[in-house]
BAVEXKE-892015 format. One line per 3 residues: number of its first residue (from 1); for each residue x, y, z of C-alpha. Coordinates in nm, 3 decimals. Example, Ala and Ser with C-alpha at 12.3 -4.5 7.8 and 13.67 -1.06 7.14 Angstrom:
<rs>
1 = 1.230 -0.450 0.780 ~ 1.367 -0.106 0.714
</rs>
This chain:
<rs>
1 = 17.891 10.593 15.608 ~ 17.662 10.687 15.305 ~ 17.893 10.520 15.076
4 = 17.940 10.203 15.283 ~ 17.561 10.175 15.259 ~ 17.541 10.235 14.882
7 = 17.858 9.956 14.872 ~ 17.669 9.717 15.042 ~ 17.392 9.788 14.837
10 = 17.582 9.754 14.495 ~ 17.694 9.440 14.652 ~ 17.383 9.291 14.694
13 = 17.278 9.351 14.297 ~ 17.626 9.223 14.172 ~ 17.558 8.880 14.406
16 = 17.206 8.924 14.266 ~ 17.378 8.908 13.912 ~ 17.597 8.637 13.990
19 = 17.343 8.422 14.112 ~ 17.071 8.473 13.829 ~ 17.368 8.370 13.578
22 = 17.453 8.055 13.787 ~ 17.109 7.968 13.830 ~ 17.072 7.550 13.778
25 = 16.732 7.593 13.561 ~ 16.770 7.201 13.536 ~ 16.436 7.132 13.783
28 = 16.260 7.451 13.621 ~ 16.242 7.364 13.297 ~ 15.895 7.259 13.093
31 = 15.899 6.930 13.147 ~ 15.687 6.748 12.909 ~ 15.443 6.530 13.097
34 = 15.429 6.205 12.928 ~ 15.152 5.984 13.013 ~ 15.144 5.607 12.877
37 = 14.847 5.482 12.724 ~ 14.731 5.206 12.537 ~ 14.682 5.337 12.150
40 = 14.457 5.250 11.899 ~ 14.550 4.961 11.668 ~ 14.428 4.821 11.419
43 = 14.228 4.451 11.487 ~ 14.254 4.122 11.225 ~ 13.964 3.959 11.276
46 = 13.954 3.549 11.332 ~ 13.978 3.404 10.928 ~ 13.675 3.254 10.904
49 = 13.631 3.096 10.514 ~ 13.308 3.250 10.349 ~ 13.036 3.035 10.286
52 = 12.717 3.326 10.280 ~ 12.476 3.360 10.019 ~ 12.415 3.721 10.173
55 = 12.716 3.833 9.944 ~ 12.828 3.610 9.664 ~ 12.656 3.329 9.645
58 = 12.792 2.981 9.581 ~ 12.695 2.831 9.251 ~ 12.423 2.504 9.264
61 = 12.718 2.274 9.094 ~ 12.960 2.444 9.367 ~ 12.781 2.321 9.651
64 = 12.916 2.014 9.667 ~ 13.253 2.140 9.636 ~ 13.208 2.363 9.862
67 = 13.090 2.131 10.143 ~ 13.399 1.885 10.103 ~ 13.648 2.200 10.123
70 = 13.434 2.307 10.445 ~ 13.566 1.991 10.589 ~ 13.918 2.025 10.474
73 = 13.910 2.411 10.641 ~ 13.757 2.288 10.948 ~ 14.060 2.000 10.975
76 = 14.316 2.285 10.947 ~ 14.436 2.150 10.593 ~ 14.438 2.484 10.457
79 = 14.731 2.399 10.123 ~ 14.515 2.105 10.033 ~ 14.192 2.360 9.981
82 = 14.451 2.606 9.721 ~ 14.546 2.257 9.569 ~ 14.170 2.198 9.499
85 = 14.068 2.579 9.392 ~ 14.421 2.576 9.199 ~ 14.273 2.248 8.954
88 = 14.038 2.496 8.793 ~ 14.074 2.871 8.668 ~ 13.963 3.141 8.823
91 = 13.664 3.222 8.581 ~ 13.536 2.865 8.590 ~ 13.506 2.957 9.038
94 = 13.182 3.174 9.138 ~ 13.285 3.508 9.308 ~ 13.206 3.317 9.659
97 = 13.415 3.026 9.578 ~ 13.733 3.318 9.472 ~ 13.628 3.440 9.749
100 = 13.732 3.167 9.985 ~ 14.039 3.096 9.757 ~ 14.157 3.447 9.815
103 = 14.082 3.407 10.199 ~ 14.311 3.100 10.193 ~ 14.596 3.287 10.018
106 = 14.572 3.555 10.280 ~ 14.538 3.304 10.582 ~ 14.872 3.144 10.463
109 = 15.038 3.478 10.374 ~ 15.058 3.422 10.057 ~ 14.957 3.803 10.020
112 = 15.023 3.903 9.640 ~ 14.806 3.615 9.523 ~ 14.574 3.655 9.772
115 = 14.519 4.061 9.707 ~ 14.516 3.935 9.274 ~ 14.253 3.680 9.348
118 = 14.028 3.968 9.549 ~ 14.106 4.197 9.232 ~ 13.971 3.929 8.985
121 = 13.595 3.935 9.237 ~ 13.599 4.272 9.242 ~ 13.637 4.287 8.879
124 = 13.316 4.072 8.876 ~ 13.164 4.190 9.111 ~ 13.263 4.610 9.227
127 = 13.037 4.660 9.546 ~ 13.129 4.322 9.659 ~ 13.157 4.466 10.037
130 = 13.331 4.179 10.202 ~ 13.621 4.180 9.897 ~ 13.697 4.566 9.963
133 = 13.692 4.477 10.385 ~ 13.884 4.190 10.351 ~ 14.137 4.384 10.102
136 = 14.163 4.672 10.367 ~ 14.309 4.457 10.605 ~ 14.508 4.303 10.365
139 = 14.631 4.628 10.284 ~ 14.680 4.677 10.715 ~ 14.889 4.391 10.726
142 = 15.135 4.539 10.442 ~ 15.126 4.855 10.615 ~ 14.988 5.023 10.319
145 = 14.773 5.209 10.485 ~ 14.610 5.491 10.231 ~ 14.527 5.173 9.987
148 = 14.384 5.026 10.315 ~ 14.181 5.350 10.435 ~ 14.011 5.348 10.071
151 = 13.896 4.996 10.077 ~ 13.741 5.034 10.416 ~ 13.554 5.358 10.298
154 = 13.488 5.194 9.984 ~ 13.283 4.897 10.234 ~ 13.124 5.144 10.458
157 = 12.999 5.327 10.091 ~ 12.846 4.989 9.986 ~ 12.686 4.898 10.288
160 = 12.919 4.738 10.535 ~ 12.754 4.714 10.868 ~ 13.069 4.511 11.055
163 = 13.194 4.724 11.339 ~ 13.542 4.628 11.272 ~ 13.512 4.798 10.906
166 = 13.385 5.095 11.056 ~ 13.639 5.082 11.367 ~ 13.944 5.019 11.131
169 = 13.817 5.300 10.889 ~ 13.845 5.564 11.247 ~ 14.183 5.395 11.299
172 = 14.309 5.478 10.977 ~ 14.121 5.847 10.934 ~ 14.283 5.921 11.257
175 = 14.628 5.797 11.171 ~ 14.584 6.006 10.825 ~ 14.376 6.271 10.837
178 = 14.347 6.384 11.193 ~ 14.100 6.298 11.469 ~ 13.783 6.494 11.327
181 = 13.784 6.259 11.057 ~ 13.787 5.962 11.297 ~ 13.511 6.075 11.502
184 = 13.232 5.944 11.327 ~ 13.356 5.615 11.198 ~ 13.461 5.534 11.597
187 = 13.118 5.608 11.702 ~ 12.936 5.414 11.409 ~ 13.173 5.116 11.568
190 = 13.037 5.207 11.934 ~ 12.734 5.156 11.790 ~ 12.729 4.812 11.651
193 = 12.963 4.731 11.928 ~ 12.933 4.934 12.259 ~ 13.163 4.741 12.500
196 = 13.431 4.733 12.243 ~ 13.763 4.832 12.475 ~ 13.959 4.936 12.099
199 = 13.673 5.144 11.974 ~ 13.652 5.360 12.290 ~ 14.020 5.384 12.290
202 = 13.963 5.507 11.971 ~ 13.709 5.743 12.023 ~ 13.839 5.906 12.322
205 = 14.193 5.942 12.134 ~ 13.994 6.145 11.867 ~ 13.789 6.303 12.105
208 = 14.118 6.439 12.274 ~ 14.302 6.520 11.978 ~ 14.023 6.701 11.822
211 = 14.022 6.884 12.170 ~ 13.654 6.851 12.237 ~ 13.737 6.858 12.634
214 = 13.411 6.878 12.758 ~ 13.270 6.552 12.503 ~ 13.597 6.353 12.586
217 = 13.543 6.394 12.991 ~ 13.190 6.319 12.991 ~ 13.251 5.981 12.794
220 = 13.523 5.903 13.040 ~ 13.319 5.956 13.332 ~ 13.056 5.748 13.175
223 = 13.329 5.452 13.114 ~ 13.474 5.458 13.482 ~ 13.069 5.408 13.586
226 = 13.084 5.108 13.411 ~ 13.467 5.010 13.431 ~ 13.574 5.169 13.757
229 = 13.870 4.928 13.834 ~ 14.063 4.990 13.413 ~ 14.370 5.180 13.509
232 = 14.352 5.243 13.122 ~ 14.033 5.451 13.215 ~ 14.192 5.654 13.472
235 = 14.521 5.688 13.260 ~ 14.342 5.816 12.979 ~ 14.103 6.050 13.213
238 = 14.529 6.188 13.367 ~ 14.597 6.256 13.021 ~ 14.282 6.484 12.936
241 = 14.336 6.641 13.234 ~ 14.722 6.759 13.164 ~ 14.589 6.884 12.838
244 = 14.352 7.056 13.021 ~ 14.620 7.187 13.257 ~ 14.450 7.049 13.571
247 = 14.731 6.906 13.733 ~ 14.518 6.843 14.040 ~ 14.271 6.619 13.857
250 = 14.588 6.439 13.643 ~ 14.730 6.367 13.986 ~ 14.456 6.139 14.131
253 = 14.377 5.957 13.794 ~ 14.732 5.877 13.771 ~ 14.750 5.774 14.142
256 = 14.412 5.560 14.067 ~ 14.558 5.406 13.829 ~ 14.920 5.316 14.006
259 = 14.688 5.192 14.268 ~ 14.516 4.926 14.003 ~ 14.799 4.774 13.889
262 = 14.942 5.009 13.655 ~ 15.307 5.008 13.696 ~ 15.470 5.200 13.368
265 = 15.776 5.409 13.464 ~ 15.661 5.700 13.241 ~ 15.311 5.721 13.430
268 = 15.533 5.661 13.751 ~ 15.744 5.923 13.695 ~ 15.516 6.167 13.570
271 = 15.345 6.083 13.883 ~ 15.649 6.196 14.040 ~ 15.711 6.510 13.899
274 = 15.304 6.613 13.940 ~ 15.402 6.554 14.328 ~ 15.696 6.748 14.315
277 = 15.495 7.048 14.157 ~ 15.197 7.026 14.427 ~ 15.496 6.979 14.711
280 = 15.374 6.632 14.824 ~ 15.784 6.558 14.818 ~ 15.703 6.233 15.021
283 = 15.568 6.083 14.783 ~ 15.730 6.192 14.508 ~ 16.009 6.039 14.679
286 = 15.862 5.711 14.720 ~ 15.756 5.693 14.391 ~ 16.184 5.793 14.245
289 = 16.290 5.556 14.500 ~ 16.072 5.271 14.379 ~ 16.125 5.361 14.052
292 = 16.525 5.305 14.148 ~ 16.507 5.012 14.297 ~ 16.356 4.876 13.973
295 = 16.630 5.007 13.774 ~ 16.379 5.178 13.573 ~ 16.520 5.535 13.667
298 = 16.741 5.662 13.431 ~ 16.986 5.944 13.546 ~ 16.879 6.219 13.379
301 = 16.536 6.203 13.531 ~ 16.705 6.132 13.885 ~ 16.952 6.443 13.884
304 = 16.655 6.659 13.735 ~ 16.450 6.533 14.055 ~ 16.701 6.622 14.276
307 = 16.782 6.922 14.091 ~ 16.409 7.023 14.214 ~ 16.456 6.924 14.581
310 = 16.737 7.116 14.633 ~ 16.551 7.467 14.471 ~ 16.257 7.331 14.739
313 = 16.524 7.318 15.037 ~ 16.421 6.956 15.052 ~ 16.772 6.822 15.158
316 = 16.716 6.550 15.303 ~ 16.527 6.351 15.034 ~ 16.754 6.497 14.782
319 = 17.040 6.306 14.963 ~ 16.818 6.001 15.059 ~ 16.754 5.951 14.662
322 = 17.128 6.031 14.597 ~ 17.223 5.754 14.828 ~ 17.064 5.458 14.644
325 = 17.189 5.536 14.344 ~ 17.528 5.513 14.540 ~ 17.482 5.180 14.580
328 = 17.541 5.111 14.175 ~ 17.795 5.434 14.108 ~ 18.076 5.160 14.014
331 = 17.912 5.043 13.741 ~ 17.781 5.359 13.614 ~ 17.949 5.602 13.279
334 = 18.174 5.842 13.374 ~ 17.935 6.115 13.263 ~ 17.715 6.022 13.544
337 = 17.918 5.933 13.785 ~ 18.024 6.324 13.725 ~ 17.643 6.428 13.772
340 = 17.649 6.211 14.100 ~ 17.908 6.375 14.240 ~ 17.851 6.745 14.137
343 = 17.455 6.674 14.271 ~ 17.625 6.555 14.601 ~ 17.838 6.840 14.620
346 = 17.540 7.095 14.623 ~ 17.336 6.945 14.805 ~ 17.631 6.869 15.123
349 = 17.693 7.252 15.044 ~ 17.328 7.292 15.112 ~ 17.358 7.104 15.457
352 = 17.661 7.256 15.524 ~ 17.834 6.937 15.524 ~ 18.177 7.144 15.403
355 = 18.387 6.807 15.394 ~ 18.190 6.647 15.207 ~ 18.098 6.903 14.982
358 = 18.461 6.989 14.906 ~ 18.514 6.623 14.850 ~ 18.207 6.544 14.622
361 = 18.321 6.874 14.384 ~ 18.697 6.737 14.367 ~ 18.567 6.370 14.241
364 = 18.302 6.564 14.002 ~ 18.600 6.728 13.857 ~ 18.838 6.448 13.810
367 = 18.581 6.298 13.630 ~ 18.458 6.610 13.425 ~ 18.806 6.899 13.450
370 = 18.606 7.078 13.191 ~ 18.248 7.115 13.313 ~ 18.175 7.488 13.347
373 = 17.882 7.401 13.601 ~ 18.134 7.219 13.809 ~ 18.396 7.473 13.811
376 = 18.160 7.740 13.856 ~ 18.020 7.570 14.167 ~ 18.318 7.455 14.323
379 = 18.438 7.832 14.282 ~ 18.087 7.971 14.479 ~ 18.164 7.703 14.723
382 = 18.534 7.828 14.817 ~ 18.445 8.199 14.879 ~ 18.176 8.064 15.098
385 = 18.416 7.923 15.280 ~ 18.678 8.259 15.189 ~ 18.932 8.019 15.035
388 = 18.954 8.347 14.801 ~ 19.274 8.210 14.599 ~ 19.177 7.897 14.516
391 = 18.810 8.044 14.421 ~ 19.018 8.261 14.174 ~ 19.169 8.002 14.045
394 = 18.853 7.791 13.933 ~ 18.625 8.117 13.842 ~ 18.967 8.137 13.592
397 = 18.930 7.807 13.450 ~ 18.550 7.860 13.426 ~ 18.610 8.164 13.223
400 = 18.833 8.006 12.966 ~ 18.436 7.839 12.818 ~ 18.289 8.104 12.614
403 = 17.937 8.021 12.733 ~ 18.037 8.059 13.088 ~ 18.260 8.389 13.031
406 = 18.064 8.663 13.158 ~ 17.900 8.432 13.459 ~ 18.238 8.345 13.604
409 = 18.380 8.679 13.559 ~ 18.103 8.844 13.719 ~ 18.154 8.610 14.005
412 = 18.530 8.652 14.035 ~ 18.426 9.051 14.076 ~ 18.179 8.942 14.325
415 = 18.450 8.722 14.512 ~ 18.734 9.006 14.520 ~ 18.472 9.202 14.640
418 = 18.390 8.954 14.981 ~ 18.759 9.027 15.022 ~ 18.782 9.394 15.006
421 = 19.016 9.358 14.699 ~ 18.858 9.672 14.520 ~ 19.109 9.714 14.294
424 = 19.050 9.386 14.147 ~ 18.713 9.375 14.149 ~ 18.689 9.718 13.931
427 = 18.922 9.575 13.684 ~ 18.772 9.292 13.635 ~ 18.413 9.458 13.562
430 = 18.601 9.694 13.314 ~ 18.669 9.451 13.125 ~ 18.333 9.284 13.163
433 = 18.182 9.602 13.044 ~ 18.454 9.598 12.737 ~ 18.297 9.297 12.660
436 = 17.916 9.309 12.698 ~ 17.849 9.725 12.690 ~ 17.480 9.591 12.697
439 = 17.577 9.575 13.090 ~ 17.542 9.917 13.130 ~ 17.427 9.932 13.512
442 = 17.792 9.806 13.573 ~ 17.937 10.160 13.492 ~ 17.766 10.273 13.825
445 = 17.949 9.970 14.042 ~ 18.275 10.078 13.881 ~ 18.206 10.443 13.982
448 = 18.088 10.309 14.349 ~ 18.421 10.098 14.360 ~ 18.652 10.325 14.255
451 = 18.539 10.639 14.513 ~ 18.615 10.407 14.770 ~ 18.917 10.317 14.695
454 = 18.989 10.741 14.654 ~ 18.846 10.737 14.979 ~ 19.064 10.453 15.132
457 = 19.388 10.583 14.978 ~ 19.359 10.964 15.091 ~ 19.245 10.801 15.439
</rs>
C-alpha cells in the first residue's frame, strides 16, 4: 500500500511535468499595450507674402512695386509676381522685396530657388529672423530635418517671438535629441499660444518621454478641466497611466475615451485586453466582438483572446467569439483556419463536448499534419478519453519535432502510465533521461516504476 501511495504520488509530479511543458503561454505573454494617439507634427503656416517694415524693410522706390504685386498676390496670380521679381537681379531687390520673391518660389514649390533666394537675404542680412523661420520649414517640407532644427534655433537666437518657431523647434528637439530638449521650446509655444491643441500634444509627449509622471498628470488633469469631452485628452491621460503601470486608471481613460467617439482598434483592443486582466470578461467580450464585426480583428489578436478565456475557464465567451469568426472561416488562409480549429478543439475539450472536440482536432490537422501544438493536444485529448493507442500514435508524431521531443515523450510516459503499462512507461523515461541527464528527479520515477513491476511479477 506504501508504494501505491508513493506511485500515485510520482504520478501526480510526472502529469505535473507534462502539463508545465504543454502549457499554451499564448494568453500569458507581455503583451505590449499599444495605445493610439495623435503625435506631434510639424505645422506650415498659411503663406502670407511679407510686406513688414519690422524686418526688412521695403525700399522708398520699391513701394510702388510693391503695392501692384500686393494686388497680383491677393488675385492668386502667384507666376506673374516671379515674372515681375525675375525682370531685375537679385541685388538690384531690397532684402524685403527677396524676401517675398523667395516666399513665392516656396509657395509654388519651386524649393531649390526658393531656399537660394533666402541664402542671398541672409547673406545680406544674417539675423534676418523671418529668412532663418521661413528656411526651417523649408527645410520641414524636404524632410531635412537637422538643417531645419538649426534654422529654427538660429530664429529663436535672434529674437523670434512666433509660437510656431518655437513649437516647431520642440518638434524637432524632440524628434532629435530626446524629450528634455523639447521641453522648453513646447512651453515657450504654450506661452505665446496657450490653447494651441499641437503644442500641448507636444508638451505632454515630452513630458512623458522625459518621464516626469507627476508634471505630465497634473497638466492633463488641468486640460480635461478645460477640454473634458477630447478623447485625445483621455487617450493620452490611458497612456501615462500604462507607463505608470496603473492599469486601473488606463482602463477608465480608455473607456472615456471609447465613450467620446474614439473608435481606433488598437485603443479598442487594448481596451480589451485591460478587461481581460481586471476579469471584466463581459466586456472584454463586447469590445472583441465589436471589434469582429468590423473586420478590424485580426486573428492573431482573436486566438490570443481566446487563448486567455480558456486559462480563465471562461468557456462560454471563448466559444461565443469563436463562433463569429465562423461565419467568415471559408474565406480565411489555411494557417488560420488551422488556429480556428485547434482553438475550437480546446475549448469543446474544455466543455466536454468530446465530438466536437475530436472533430475540431482532426480538421486542425488536415490543415496543419505538422503542428506540434496540434499533435500534442490531440494526443492529451485521447488518453482523456483512454484511446491509449491512438494517443501513442500522435505523442509519436509529436516527438519526431525536436522542439517538442522531450514534452511529448514525457507525455507518452505519462499516458502508458494511465494504463498501467509500466514497462513502457520506464523505458520510455530511460531514454528521456539518456537524453536530458539535467532531468535528474526522473531517476527516482524509474526506481518507483520498476519496484512495482518486481512487485507485480513475484505477485
Amino acid at each position: 500500500m506504501k508504494i501505491t501511495g508513493r506511485v500515485a504520488k510520482q504520478k501526480l509530479w510526472i502529469a505535473l511535468i507534462a502539463a508545465f511543458l504543454a502549457v499554451d503561454t499564448t494568453a500569458e505573454s507581455n503583451h505590449i499595450f499599444e495605445i493610439k494617439l495623435k503625435k506631434p507634427e510639424f505645422i506650415l503656416p498659411q503663406y502670407s507674402p511679407l510686406f513688414s517694415s519690422r524686418e526688412a524693410a521695403i525700399a522708398l522706390e520699391e513701394v510702388e512695386r510693391a503695392v501692384a504685386l500686393k494686388d497680383l498676390l491677393d488675385s492668386g496670380d502667384r507666376q506673374k509676381v516671379l515674372s515681375e521679381l525675375d525682370k531685375y537681379y537679385d541685388l538690384e531687390l531690397s532684402p524685403a522685396m527677396l524676401m517675398l520673391k523667395a516666399q513665392v518660389y516656396f509657395s509654388v514649390k519651386e524649393y531649390d530657388k526658393a531656399e537660394a533666394t533666402y541664402l542671398s537675404v541672409l547673406a545680406r542680412m544674417p539675423q534676418l529672423v523671418r529668412a532663418h523661420s521661413d528656411l526651417g520649414q523649408l527645410d520641414l517640407v524636404r524632410e531635412d530635418f537637422v538643417k531645419a532644427r538649426q534654422y529654427f534655433a538660429n530664429a529663436v537666437a535672434y529674437g523670434s517671438n512666433e509660437a510656431i518657431v518655437h513649437g516647431q523647434l520642440g518638434y524637432l528637439n524632440l524628434t532629435l535629441h530626446g524629450a528634455t530638449s523639447a521641453i522648453s521650446a513646447y512651453q515657450q509655444a504654450l506661452a505665446l499660444e496657450p490653447e494651441n491643441v499641437q503644442w500641448q500634444r507636444g508638451l505632454l509627449a515630452a513630458l512623458s518621454q522625459a518621464k516626469m509622471y507627476e508634471a505630465t498628470l497634473a497638466y492633463i488633469k488641468e486640460l480635461i478641466q478645460k477640454r473634458p469631452d477630447d478623447p485625445q485628452i483621455w487617450l493620452n491621460q490611458a497612456a501615462l497611466a500604462l507607463q505608470m503601470d496603473n492599469k486601473e486608471m488606463a482602463l477608465g481613460s480608455l473607456e472615456m475615451a471609447i465613450l467620446l467617439g474614439d473608435a481606433d482598434a488598437a485603443n479598442l483592443k487594448t481596451a480589451a485586453q485591460l478587461h481581460l486582466r481586471v476579469k471584466s470578461y463581459d466586456r472584454a467580450s463586447e469590445l472583441m466582438a465589436n471589434l469582429m464585426s468590423k473586420g478590424k480583428l485580426d486573428a492573431g489578436s482573436l486566438f490570443d483572446y481566446v487563448s486567455w478565456l480558456v486559462q480563465a475557464a471562461q468557456y462560454d465567451q471563448a466559444e461565443q467569439l469563436l463562433k463569429l469568426y465562423a461565419s467568415k472561416l471559408g474565406s480565411l488562409s489555411i494557417e488560420d483556419q488551422f488556429a480556428y480549429y485547434l482553438h475550437s478543439g480546446r475549448v469543446a475539450q474544455y466543455k466536454q463536448q468530446y465530438v466536437n472536440a475530436n472533430t475540431h482536432y482532426k480538421n486542425a490537422l488536415e490543415k496543419n499534419p505538422s503542428s506540434g501544438d496540434a499533435l500534442m493536444s490531440y494526443a492529451e485529448f485521447l488518453v482523456s478519453q483512454k484511446d491509449y493507442v491512438q494517443s501513442e500514435f500522435y505523442y509519436l508524431r509529436a516527438e519526431a519535432l525536436p522542439q517538442y521531443e522531450k514534452k511529448a515523450m514525457i507525455g507518452r510516459a505519462q499516458m502508458f502510465i494511465d494504463s498501467q503499462n509500466y514497462n513502457s512507461a520506464v523505458s520510455v523515461l530511460r531514454d528521456v533521461y539518456k537524453k536530458y541527464p539535467d532531468m535528474s528527479d526522473l531517476q527516482d520515477t524509474i526506481t518507483i516504476l520498476e519496484n512495482i513491476i518486481r512487485n507485480r511479477e513475484s505477485a
